[in-house]
N, C-alpha and C positions, 0 to 999 in steps of 0.2 A: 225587780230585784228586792228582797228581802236582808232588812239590816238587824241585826241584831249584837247586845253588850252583853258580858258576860266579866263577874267580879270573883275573879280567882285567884288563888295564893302562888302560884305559879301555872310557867308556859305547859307546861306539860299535860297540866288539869283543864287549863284553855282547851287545848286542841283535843283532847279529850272529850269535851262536852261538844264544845264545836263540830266535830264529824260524828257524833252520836245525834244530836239535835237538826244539823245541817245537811250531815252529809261530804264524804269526799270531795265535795265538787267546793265547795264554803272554800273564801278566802279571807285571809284576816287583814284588814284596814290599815288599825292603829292601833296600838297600847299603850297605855299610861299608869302610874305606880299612884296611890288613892287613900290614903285613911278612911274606918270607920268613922259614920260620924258620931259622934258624941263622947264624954269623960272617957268612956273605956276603950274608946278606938283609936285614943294619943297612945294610950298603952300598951299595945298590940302590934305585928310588923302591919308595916304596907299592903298593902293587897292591888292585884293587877286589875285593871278594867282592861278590858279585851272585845274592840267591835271588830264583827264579822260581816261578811255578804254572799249571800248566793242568788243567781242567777234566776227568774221567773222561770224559763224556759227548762232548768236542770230542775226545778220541782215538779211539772207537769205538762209531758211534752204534747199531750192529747190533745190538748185545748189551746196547742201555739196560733195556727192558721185562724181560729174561730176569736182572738181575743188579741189578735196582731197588733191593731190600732191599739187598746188600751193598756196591752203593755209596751209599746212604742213610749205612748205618754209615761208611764210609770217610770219606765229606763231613762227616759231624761229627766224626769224629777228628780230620782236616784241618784243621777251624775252630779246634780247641784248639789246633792246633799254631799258628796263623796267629799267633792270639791272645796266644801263648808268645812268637813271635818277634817283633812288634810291642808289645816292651816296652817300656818309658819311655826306655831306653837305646836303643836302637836310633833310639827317634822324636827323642832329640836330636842323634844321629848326622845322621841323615835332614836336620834342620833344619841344623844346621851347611854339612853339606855341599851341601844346594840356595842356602845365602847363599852360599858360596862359588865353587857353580858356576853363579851367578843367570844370567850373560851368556850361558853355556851351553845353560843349562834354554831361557833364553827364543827364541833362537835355536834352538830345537827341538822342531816340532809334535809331532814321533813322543813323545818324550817327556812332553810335557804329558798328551799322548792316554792313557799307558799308567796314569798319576798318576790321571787322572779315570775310569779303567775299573774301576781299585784301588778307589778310593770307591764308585762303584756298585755294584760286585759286592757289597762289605762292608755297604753298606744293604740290598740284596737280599736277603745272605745272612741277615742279625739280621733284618728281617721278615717272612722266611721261616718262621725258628727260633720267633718268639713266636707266628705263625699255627697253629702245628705244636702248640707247647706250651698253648694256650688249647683246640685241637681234642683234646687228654688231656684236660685238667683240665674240659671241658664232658661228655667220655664216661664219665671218674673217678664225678664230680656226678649222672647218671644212673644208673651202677650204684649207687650209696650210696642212693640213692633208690628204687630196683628197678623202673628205667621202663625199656621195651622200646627199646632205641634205633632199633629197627626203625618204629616208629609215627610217628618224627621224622627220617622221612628228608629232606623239604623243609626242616627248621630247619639238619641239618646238614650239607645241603651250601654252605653261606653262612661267609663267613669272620666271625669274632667277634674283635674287638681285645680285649674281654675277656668272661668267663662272666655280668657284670652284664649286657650287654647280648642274649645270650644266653636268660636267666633273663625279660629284657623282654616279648623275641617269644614263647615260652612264655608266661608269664601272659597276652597278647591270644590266643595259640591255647585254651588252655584257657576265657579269657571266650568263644569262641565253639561249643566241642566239651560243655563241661560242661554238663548241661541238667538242672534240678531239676523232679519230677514237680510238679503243681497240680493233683492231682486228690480231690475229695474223695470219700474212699470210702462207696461205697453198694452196698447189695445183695450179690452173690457173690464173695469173694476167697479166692483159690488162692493158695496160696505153696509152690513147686513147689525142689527142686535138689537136687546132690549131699549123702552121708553126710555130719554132721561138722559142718555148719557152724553152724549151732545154728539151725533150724528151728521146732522145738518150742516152745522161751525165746520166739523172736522172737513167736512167734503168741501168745505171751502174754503180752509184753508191749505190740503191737501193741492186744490186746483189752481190753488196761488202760488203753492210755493213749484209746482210740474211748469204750470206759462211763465212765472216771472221771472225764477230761478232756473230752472233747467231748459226755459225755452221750449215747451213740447206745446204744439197744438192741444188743445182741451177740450170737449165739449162735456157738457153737464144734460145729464136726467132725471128728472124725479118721480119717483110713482107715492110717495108724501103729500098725500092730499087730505088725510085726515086728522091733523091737524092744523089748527089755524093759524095761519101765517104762515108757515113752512113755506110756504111756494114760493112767497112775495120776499121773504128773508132771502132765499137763495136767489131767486130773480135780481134781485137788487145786487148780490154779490158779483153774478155772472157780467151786469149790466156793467158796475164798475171794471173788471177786469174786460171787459170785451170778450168774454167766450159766449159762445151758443148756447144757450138751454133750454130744453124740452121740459112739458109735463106731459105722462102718459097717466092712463086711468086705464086701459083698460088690454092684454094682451096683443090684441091686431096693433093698437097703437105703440107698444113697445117693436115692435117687429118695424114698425113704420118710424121711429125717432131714430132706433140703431143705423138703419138703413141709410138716414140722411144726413149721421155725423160720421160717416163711415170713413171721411177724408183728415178724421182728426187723428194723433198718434195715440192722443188717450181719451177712451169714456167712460166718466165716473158718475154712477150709477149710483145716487139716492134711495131708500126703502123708507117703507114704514117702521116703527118702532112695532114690534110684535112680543109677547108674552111669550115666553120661551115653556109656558105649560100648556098654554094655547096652540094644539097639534095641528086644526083647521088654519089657523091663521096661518102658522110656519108653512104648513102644504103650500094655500095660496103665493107665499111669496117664494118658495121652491119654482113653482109655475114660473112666475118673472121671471127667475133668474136662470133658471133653462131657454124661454125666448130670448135673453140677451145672449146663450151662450157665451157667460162669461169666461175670460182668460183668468183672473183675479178676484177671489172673495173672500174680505176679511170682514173679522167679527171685530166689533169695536164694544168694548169693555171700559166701564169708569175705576178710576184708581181710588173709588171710595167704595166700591162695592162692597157688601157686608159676608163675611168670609162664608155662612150658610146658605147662600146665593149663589155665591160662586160655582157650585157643581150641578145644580139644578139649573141653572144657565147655557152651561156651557154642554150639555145632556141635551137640553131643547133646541139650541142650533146644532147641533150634529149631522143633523139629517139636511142642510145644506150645504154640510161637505168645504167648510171653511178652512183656509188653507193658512192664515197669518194672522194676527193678533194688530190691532191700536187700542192702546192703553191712554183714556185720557182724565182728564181734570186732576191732573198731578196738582198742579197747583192749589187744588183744595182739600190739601189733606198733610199733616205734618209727618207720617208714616206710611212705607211701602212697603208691609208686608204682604198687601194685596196681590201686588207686582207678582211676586213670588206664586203666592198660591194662585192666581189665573195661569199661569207658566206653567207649573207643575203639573196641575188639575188637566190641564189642556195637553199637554209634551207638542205646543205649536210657538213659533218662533213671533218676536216681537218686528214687525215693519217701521209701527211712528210711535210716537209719544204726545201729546200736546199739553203743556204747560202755562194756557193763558186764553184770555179771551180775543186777545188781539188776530185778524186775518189781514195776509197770512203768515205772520212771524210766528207764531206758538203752538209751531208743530217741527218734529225733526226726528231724525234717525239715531237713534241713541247709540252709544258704546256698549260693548258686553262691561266693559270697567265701572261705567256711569251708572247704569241700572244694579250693580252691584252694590255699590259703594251705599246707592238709594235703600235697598233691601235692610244690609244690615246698620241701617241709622247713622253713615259715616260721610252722608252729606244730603240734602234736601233740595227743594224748588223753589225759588223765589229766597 
């Protein structure tokens, strides 16, 4: 925006210079009534100071798209300025001097016109400003939360007068995205995914809470031999709860553990941690889980994942044909935006959750309400 004053003996010689220098489009600020300075300008009448403004974009529309950003900044430097010069003092000026020149003012369409373009432009510009500023503080609110803003691109291209209502359309998107599994496990489950996430735990707590809670026969398998202690960890769990558990290594010998838990109502089915870019390794454990002819395979997901993982994850297990999500180590993370984008990225429903290190209490089936509430930061774990 360009500002410019102009000292003239009257409105008339103003606006004159003003749309000969500015242009049509120039609007005028504020006026105020001035002496020369010095002995001979006590002498002489008043003379008008006359600031005007016109628009970057009404000077040269060529170059709007190529200098977007730097007149963005300019236009809010501008506003401050606007804002400075439309001080208290001025607007009594302003008032004074419209009583004084009332017969004038009204006597004068052009001038009325230039009064009410002033107003509009000023509404324009302050609704502009808080459409601007509500569109930070709803992007702010998503990074703090570590949701993909990419997954919400239809929420934001929509103006929001404020992040509450915002937060609204969000909660009915996620009533209609978030889907909780209902399925009661029976017969063969695989729980398949990247190192790290805690695998191992989850299958034992899972197997704790099917025998001790729901009462179902269980046996346990592992083909988790390469790492150290895995065997002995889940051995030791099995031993305490009294269920069966096999280690296989090698395909004959999965065909041969299934075979022999065959009288349980459920087998849960241990893997390796595999590199979701690693395609050899994924095939290999494809192989497995075709000799178990599984009923059940879920991908188990940590709720600290780092959101540029999340799709190159869930891409490398594909090709085992995963049918449910477990989302764990909630408890070690003070935001669920992950929740969200593993859901999203996936369009595959949530079975468990596990909140804690303890087997087997810190695992459960969550509410569509509860993983909500989680998402948008309106309650946490622990």
């Amino acid at each position: 925006m360009v500002i410019k004053k102009y000292l003239v003996k009257n409105m008339n010689e103003a606006l004159t210079r003003i749309r000969y220098e500015l242009g049509k489009d120039a609007i005028i600020i504020s006026q105020r009534k001035i002496r020369e300075s010095g002995i001979k300008g006590y002498f002489k009448p008043k003379l008008i100071e006359v600031t005007a403004a016109l628009e970057n974009n009404k000077i040269d529309k060529k170059n709007k798209f190529a200098r977007e950003k730097e007149e963005d900044m300019d236009f809010r430097n501008s506003l401050d300025s606007i804002k400075k010069i439309i001080s208290e003092k001025d607007k009594k000026i302003i008032k004074e001097e419209v009583e004084e020149d009332k017969n004038n003012l009204n006597n004068n369409e052009n001038i009325k016109n230039e009064v009410k373009e002033i107003k509009e432009l000023l509404n324009k510009v302050i609704k502009n400003t808080n459409k601007e500023e509500e569109k930070d503080l709803i992007s702010e609110y998503l990074r703090d939360m570590d949701i993909d803003e990419k997954l919400l691109i239809d929420l934001l291209t929509k103006n929001y007068d404020n992040i509450d209502e915002f937060k609204k359309d969000f909660m009915n998107l996620l009533e209609k995205e978030i889907d909780i599994s209902t399925n009661n496990l029976r017969g063969k489950v695989v729980l398949v995914g990247p190192t790290g996430v805690g695998k191992t735990t989850t299958i034992a707590k899972l197997a704790g809470r099917l025998a001790l809670i729901e009462k179902k026969k269980v046996g346990l398998i592992t083909i988790d031999t390469y790492r150290i202690g895995a065997v002995e960890q889940l051995k030791t769990y099995a031993e305490i709860m009294n269920i069966p558990f096999k280690v296989v290594i090698t395909l004959k010998e999965m065909e041969g553990a299934v075979k022999e838990l065959e009288a349980c109502d459920v087998i849960l089915v241990d893997t390796t941690g595999r590199s979701s870019k690693n395609t050899m390794q994924i095939s290999e454990l494809r192989a497995f889980i075709q000799k178990v002819n599984a009923d059940h395979i879920m991908l188990v997901m940590s709720g600290t994942t780092k959101n540029r993982d999340i799709q190159t994850i869930l891409e490398g297990y594909n090709e085992l044909a995963y049918e449910e999500l477990i989302i764990t180590k909630l408890d070690e993370t003070s935001t669920y935006g992950c929740v969200y984008n593993i859901v999203k990225r996936s369009n595959k429903p949530i079975a468990y959750i596990t909140t804690g290190q303890d087997v087997p209490d810190d695992i459960k089936v969550p509410s569509k309400n509860e993983i909500e509430k989680l998402i948008l930061g309106e309650e946490t774990i622990c």
